[in-house]
Biopython code that builds the backbone (N, CA, C, O; Angstrom):
import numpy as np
from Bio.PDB.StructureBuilder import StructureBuilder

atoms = [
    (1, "UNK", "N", (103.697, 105.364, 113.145)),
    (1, "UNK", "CA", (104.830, 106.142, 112.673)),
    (1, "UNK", "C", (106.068, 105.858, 113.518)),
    (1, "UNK", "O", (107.180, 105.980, 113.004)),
    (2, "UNK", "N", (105.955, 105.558, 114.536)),
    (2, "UNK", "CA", (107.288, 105.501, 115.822)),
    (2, "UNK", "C", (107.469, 104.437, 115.001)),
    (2, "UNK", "O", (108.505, 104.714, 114.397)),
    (3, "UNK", "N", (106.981, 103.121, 114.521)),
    (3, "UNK", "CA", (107.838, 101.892, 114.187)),
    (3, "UNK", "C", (108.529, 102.269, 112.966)),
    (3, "UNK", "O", (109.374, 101.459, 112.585)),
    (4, "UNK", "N", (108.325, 103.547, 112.111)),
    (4, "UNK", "CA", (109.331, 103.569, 110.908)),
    (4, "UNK", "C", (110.183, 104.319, 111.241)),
    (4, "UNK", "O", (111.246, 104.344, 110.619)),
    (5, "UNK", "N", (110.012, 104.933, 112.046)),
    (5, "UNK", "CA", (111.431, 105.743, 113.385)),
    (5, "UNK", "C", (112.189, 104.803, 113.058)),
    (5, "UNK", "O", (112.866, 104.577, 112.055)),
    (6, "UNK", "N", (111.926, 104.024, 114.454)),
    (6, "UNK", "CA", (112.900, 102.917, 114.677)),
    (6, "UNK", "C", (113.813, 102.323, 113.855)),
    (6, "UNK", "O", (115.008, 102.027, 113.857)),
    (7, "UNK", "N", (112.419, 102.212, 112.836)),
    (7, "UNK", "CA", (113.615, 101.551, 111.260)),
    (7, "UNK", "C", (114.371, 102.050, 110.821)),
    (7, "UNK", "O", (115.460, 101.487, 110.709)),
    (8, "UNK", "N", (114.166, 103.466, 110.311)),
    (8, "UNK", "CA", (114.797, 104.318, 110.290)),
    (8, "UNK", "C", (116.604, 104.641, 110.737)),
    (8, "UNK", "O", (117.630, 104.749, 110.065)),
    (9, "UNK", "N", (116.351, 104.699, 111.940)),
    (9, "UNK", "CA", (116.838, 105.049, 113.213)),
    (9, "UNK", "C", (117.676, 103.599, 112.721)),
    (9, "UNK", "O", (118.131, 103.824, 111.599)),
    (10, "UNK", "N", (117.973, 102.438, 113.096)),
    (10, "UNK", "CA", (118.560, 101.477, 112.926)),
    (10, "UNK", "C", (118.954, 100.861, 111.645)),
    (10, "UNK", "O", (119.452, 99.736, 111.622)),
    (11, "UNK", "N", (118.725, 101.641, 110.447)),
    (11, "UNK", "CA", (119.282, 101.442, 109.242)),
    (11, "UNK", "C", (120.023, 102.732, 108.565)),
    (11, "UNK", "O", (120.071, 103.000, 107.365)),
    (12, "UNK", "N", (120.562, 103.429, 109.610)),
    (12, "UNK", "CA", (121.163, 104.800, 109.676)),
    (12, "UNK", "C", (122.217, 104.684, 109.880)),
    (12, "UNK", "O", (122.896, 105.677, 109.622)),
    (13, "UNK", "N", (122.999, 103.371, 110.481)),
    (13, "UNK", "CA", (124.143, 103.031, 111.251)),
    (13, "UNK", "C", (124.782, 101.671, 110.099)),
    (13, "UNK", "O", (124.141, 100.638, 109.908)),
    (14, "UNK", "N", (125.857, 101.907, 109.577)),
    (14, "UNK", "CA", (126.414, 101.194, 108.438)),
    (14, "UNK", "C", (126.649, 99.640, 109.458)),
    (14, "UNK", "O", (126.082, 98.579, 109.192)),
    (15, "UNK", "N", (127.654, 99.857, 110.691)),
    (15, "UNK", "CA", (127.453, 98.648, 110.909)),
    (15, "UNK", "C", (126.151, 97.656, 111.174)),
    (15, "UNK", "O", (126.158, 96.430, 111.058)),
    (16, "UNK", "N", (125.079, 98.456, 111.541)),
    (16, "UNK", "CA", (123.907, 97.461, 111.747)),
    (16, "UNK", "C", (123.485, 97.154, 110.445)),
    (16, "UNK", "O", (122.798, 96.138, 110.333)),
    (17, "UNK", "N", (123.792, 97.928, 109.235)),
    (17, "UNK", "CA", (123.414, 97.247, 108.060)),
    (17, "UNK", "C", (124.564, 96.142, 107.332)),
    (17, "UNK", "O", (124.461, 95.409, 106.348)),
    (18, "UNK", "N", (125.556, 96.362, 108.183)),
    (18, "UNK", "CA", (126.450, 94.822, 107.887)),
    (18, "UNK", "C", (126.027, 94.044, 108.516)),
    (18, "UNK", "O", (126.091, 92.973, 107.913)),
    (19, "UNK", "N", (125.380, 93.896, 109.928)),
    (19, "UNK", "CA", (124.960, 93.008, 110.374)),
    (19, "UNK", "C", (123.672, 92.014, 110.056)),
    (19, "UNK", "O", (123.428, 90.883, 110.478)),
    (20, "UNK", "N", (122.763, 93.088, 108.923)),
    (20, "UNK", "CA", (121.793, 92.393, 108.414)),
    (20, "UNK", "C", (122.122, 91.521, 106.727)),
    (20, "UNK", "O", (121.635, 90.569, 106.116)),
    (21, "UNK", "N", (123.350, 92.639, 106.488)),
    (21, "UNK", "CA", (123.758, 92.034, 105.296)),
    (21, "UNK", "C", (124.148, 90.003, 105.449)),
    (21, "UNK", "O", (123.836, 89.063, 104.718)),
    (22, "UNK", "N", (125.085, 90.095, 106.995)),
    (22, "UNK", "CA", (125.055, 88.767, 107.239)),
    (22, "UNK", "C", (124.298, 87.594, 107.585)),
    (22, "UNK", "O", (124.515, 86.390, 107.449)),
    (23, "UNK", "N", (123.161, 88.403, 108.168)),
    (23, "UNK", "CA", (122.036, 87.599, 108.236)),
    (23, "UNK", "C", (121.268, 87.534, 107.085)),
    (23, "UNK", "O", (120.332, 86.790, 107.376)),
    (24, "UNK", "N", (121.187, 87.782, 106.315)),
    (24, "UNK", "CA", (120.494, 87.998, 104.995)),
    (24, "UNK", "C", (121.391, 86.512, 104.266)),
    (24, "UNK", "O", (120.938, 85.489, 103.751)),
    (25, "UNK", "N", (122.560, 86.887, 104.467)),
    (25, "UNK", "CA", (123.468, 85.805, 103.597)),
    (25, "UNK", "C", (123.468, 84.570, 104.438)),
    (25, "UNK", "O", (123.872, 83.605, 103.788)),
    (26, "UNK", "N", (123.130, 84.269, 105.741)),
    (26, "UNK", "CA", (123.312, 83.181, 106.443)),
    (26, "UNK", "C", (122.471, 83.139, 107.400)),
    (26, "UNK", "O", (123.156, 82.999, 108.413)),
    (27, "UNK", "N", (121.003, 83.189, 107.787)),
    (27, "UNK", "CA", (120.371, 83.244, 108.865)),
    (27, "UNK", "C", (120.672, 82.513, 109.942)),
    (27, "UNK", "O", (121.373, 81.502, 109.893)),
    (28, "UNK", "N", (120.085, 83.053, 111.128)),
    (28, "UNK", "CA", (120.080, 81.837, 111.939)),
    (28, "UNK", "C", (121.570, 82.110, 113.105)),
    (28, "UNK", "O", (121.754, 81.222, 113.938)),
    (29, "UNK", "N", (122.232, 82.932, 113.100)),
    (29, "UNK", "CA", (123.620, 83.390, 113.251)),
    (29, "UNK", "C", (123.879, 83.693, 115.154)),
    (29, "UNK", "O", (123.146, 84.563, 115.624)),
    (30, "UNK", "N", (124.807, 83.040, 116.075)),
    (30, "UNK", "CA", (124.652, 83.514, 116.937)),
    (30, "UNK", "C", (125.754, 84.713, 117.003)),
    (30, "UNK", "O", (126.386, 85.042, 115.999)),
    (31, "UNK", "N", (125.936, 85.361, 118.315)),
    (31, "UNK", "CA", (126.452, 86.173, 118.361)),
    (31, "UNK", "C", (127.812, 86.115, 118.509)),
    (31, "UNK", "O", (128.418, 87.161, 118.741)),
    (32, "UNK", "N", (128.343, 85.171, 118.425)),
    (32, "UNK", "CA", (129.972, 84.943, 118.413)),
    (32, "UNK", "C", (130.006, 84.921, 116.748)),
    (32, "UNK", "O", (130.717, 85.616, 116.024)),
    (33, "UNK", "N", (129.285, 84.181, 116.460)),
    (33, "UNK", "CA", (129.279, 83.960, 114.788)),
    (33, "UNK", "C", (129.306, 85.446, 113.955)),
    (33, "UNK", "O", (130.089, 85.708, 113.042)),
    (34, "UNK", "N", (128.361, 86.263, 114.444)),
    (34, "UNK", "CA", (128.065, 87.471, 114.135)),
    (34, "UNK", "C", (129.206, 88.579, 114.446)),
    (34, "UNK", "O", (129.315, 89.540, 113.685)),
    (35, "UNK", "N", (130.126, 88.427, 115.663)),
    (35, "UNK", "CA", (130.961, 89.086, 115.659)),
    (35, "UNK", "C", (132.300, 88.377, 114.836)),
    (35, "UNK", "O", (133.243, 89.161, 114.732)),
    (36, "UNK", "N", (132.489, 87.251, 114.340)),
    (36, "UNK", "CA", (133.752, 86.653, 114.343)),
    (36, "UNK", "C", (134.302, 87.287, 112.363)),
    (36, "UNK", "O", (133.834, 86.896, 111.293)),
    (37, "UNK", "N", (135.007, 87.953, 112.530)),
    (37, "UNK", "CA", (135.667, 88.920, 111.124)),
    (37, "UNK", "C", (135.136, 90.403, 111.255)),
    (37, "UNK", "O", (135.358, 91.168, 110.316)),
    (38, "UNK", "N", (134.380, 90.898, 112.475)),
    (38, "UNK", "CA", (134.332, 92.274, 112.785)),
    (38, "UNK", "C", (135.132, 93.346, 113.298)),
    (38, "UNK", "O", (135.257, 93.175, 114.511)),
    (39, "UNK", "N", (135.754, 94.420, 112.894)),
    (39, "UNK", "CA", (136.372, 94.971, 113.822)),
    (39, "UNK", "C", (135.763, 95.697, 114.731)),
    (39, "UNK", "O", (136.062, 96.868, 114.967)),
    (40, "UNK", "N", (134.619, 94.883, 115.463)),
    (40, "UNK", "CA", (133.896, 95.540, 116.572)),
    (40, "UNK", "C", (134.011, 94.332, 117.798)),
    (40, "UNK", "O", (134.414, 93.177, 117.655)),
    (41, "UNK", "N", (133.631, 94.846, 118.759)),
    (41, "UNK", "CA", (133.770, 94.069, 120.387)),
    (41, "UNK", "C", (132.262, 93.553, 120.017)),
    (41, "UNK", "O", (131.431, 93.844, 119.157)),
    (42, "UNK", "N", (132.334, 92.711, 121.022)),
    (42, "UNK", "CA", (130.975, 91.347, 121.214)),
    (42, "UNK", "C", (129.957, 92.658, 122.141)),
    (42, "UNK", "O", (128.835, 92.750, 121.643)),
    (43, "UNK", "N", (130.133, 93.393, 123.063)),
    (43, "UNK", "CA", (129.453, 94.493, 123.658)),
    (43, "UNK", "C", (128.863, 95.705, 122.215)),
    (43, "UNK", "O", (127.927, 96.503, 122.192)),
    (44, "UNK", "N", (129.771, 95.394, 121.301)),
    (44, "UNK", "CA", (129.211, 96.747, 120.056)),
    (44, "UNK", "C", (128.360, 96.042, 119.681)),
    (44, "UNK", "O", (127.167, 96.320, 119.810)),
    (45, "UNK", "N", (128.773, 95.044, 119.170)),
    (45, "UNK", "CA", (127.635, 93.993, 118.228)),
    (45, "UNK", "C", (126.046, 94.011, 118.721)),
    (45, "UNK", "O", (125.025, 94.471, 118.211)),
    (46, "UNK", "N", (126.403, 93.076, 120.323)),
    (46, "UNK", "CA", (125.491, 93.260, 121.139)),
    (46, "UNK", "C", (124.627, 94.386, 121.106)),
    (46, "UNK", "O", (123.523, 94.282, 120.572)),
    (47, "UNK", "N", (124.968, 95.339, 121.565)),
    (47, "UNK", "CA", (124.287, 96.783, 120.871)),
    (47, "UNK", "C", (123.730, 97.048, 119.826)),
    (47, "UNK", "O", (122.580, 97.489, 119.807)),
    (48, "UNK", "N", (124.150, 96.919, 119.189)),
    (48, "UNK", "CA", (123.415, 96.995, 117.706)),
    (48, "UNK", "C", (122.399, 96.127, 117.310)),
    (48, "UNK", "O", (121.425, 96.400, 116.610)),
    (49, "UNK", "N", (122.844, 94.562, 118.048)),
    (49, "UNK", "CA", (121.839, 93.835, 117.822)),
    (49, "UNK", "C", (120.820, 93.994, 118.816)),
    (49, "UNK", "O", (120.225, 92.930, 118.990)),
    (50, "UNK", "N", (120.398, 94.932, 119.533)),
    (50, "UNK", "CA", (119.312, 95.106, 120.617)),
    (50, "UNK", "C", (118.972, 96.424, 119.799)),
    (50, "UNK", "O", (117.763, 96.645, 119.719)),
    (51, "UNK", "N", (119.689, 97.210, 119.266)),
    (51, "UNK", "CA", (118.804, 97.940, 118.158)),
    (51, "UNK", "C", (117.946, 98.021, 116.973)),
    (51, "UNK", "O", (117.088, 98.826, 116.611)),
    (52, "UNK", "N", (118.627, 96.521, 116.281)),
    (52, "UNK", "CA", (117.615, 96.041, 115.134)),
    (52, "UNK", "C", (116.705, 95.000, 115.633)),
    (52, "UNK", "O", (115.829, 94.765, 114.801)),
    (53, "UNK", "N", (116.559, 93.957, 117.216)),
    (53, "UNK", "CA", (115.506, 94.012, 117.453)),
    (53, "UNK", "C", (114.659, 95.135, 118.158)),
    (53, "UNK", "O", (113.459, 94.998, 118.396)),
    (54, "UNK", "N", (115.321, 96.156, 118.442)),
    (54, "UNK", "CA", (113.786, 96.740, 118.808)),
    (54, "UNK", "C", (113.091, 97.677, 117.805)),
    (54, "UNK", "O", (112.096, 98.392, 117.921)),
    (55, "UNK", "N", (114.247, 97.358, 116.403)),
    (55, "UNK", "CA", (113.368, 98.075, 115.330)),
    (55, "UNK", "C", (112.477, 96.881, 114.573)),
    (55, "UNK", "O", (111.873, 97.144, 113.533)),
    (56, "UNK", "N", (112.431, 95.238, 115.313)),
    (56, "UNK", "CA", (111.568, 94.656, 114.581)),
    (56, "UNK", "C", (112.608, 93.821, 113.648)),
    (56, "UNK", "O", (112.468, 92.613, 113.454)),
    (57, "UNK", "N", (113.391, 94.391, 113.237)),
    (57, "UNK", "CA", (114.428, 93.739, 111.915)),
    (57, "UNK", "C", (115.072, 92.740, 112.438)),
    (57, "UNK", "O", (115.204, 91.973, 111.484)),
    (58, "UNK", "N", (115.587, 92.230, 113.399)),
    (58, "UNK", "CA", (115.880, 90.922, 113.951)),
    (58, "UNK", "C", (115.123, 90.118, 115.160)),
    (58, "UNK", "O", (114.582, 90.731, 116.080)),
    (59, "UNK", "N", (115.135, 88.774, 115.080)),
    (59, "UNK", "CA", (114.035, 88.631, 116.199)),
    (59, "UNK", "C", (115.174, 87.434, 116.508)),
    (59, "UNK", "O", (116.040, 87.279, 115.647)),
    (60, "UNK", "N", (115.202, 86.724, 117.506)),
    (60, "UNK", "CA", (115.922, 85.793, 118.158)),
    (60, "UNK", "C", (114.824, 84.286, 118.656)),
    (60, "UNK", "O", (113.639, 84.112, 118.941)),
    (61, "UNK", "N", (115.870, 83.580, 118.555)),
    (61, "UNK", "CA", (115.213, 82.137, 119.365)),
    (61, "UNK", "C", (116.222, 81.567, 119.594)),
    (61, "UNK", "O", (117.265, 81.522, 118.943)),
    (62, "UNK", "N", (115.775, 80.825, 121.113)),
    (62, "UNK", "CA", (116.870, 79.846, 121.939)),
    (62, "UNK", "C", (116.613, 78.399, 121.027)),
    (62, "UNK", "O", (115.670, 77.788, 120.525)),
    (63, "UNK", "N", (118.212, 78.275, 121.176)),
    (63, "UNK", "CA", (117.947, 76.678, 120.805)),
    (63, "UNK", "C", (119.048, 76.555, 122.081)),
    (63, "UNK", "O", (120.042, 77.243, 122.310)),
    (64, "UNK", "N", (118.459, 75.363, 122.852)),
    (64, "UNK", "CA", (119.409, 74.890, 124.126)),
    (64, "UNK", "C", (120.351, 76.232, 124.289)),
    (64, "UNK", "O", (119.833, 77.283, 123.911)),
    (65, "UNK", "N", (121.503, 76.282, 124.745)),
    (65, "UNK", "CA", (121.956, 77.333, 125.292)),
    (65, "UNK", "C", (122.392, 78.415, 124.744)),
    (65, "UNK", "O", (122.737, 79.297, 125.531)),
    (66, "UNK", "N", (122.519, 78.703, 123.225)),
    (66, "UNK", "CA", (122.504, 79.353, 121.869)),
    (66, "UNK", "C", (121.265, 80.106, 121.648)),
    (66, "UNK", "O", (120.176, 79.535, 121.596)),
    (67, "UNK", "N", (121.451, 81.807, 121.471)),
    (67, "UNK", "CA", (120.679, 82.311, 121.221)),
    (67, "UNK", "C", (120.950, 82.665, 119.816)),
    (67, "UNK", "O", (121.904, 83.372, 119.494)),
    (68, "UNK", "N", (120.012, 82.115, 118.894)),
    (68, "UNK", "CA", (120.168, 82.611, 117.595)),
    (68, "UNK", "C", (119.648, 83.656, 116.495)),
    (68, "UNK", "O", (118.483, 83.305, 116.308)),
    (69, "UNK", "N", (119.901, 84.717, 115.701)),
    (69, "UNK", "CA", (119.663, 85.826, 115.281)),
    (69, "UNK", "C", (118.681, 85.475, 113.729)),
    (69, "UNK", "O", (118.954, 84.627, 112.879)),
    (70, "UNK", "N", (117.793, 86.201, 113.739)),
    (70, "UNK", "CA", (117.226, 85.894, 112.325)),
    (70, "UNK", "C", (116.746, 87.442, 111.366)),
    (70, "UNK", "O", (116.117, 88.387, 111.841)),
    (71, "UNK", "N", (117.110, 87.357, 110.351)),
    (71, "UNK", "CA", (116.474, 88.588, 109.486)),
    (71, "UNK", "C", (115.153, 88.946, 110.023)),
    (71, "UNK", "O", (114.671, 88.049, 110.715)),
    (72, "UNK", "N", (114.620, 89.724, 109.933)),
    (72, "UNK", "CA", (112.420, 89.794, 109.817)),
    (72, "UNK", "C", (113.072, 91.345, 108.792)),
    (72, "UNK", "O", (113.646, 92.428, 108.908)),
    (73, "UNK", "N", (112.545, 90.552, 107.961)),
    (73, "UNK", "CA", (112.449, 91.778, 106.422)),
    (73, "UNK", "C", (110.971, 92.258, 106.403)),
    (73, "UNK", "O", (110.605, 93.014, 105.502)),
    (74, "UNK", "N", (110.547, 92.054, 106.879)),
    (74, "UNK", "CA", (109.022, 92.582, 107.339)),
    (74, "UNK", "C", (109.274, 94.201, 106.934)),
    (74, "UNK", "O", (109.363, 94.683, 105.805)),
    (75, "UNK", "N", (109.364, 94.927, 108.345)),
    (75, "UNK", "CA", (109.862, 96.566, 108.255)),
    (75, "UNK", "C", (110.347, 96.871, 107.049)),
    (75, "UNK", "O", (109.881, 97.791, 106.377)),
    (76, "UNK", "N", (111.524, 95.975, 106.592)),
    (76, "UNK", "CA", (112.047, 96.865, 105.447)),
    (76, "UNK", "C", (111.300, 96.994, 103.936)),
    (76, "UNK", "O", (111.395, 97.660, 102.905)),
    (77, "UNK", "N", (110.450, 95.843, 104.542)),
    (77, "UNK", "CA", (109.219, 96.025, 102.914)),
    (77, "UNK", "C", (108.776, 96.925, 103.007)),
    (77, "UNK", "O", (108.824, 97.850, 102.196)),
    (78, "UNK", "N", (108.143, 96.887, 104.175)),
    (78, "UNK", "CA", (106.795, 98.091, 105.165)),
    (78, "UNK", "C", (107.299, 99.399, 104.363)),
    (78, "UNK", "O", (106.586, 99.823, 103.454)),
    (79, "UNK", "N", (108.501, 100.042, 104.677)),
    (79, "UNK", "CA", (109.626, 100.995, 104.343)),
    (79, "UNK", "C", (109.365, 100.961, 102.782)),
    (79, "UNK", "O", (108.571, 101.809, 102.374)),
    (80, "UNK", "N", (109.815, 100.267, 102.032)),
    (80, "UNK", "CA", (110.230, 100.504, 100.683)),
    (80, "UNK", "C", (108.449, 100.475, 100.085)),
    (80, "UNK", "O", (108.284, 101.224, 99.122)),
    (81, "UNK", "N", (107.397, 99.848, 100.470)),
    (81, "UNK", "CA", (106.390, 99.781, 100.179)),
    (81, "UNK", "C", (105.939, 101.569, 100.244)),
    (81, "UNK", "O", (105.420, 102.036, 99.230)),
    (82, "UNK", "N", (106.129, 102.342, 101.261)),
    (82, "UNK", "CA", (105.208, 103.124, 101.715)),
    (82, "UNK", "C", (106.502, 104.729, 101.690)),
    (82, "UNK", "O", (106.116, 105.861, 101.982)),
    (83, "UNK", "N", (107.689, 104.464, 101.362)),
    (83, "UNK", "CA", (108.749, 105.712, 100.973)),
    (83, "UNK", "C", (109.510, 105.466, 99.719)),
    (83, "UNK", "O", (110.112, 106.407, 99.201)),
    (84, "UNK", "N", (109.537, 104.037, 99.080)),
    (84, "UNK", "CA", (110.307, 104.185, 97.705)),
    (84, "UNK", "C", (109.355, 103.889, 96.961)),
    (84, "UNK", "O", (108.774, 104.838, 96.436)),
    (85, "UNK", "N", (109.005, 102.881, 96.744)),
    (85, "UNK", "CA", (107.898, 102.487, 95.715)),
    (85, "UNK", "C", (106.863, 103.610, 95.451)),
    (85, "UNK", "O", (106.373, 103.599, 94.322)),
    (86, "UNK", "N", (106.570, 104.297, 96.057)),
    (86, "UNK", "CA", (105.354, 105.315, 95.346)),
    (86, "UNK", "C", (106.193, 106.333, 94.724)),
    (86, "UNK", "O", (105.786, 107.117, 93.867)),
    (87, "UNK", "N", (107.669, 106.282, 95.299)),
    (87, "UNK", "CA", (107.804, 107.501, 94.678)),
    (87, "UNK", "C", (108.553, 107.005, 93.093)),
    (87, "UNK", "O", (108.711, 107.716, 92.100)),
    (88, "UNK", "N", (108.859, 105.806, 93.247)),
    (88, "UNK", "CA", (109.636, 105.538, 91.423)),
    (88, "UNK", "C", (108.429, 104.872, 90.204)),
    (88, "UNK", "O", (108.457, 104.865, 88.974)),
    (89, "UNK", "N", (107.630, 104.460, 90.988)),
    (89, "UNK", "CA", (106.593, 104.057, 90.403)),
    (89, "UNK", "C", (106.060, 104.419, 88.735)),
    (89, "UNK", "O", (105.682, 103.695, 87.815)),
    (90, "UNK", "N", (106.232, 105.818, 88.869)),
    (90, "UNK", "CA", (106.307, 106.682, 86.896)),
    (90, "UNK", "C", (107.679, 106.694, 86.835)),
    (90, "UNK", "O", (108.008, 106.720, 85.649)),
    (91, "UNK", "N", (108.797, 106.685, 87.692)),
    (91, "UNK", "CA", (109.578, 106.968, 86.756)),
    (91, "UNK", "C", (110.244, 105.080, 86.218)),
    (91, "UNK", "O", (111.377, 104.829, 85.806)),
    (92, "UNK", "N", (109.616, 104.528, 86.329)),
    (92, "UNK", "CA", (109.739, 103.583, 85.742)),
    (92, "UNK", "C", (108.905, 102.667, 85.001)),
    (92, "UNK", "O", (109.255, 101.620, 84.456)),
    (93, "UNK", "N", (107.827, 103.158, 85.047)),
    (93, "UNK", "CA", (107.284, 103.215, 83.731)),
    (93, "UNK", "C", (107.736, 104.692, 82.523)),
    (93, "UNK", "O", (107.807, 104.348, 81.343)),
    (94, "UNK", "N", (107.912, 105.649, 82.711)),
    (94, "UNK", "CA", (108.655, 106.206, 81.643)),
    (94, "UNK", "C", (109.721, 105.746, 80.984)),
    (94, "UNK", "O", (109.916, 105.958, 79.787)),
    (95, "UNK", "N", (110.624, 104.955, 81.883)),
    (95, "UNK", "CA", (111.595, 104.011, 81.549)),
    (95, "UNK", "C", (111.250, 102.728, 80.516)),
    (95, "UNK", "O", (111.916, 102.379, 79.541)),
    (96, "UNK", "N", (110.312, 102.277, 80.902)),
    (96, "UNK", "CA", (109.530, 101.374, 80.072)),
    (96, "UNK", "C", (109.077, 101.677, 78.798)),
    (96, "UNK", "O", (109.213, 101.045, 77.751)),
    (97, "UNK", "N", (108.282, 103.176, 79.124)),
    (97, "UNK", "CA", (107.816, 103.970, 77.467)),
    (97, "UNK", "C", (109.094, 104.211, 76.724)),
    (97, "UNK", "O", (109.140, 104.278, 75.496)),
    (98, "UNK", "N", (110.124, 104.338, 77.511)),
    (98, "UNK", "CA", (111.294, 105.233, 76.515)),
    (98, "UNK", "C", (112.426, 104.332, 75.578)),
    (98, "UNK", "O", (113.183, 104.522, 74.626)),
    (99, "UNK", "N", (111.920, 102.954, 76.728)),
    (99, "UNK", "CA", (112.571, 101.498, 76.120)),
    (99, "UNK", "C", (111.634, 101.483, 74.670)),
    (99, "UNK", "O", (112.166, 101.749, 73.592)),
    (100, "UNK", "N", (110.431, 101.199, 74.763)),
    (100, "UNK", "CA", (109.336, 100.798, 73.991)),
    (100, "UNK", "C", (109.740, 102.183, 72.486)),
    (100, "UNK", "O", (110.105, 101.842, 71.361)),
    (101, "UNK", "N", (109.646, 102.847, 72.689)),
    (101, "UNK", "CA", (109.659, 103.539, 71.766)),
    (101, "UNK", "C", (111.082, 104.129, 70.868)),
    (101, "UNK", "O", (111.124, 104.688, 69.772)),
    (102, "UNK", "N", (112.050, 103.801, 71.696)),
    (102, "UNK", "CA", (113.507, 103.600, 71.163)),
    (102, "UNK", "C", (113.448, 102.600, 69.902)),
    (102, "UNK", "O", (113.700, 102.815, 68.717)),
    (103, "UNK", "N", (112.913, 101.117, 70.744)),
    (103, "UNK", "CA", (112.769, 100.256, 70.188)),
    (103, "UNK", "C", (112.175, 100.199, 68.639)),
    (103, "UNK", "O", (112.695, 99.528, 67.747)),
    (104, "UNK", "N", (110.954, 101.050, 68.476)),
    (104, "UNK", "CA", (110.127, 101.033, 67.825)),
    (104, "UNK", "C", (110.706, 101.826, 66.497)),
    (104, "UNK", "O", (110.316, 101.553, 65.362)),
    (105, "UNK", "N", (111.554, 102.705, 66.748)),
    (105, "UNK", "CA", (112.300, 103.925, 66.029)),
    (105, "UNK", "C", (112.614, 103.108, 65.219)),
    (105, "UNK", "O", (112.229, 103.175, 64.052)),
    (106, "UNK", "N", (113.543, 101.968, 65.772)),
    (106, "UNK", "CA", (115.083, 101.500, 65.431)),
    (106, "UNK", "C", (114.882, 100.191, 64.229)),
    (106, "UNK", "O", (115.751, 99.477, 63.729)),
    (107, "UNK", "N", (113.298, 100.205, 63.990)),
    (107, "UNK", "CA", (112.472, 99.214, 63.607)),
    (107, "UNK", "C", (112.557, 99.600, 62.081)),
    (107, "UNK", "O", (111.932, 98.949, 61.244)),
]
sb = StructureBuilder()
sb.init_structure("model")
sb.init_model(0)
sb.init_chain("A")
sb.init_seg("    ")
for serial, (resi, resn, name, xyz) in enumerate(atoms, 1):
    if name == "N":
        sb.init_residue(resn, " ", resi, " ")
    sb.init_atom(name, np.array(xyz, "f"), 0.0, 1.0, " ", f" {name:<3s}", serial, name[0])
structure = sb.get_structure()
């Protein structure tokens, strides 16, 4: 349960979800890259990015002197698997019946 905290906890904060939005659109991203069109300091960023790795959602690797940033969409499946998906699950299949039988009327 503490690891869906975390997730939680770090997808609560709009800028850390711009920050995944960019990694999502461009992996691989260092942290100059990541700050460069932000109106945040390289110390905010920084921050944030030590918050979505320790929620798991970003993980890093050195290449020579470049530390580079990567998505892990892992958690956020984990998340939508086990708090959204069970809960829309009928209402989209009712959606489905209500398609199906519109359909059928109109026949």
């Amino acid at each position: 349960m503490q690891d869906e905290d975390a997730v939680f906890h770090a997808l609560a904060d709009a800028s850390r979800r711009e920050l995944l939005d960019r990694l999502y659109a461009r992996n691989g991203q260092t942290l100059r890259e990541l700050t460069a069109g932000l109106e945040m300091s390289r110390q905010a960023v920084s921050k944030h990015l030590g918050v979505l790795e320790a929620a798991d959602l970003v993980v890093t690797r050195r290449s020579g002197r470049e530390k580079l940033h990567y998505l892990n969409p892992v958690p956020i499946r984990l998340i939508h698997d086990r708090w959204i998906d069970k809960y829309t699950e009928h209402r989209v299949a009712a959606l489905v019946d209500l398609k199906a039988e519109l359909e059928e009327n109109q026949r």
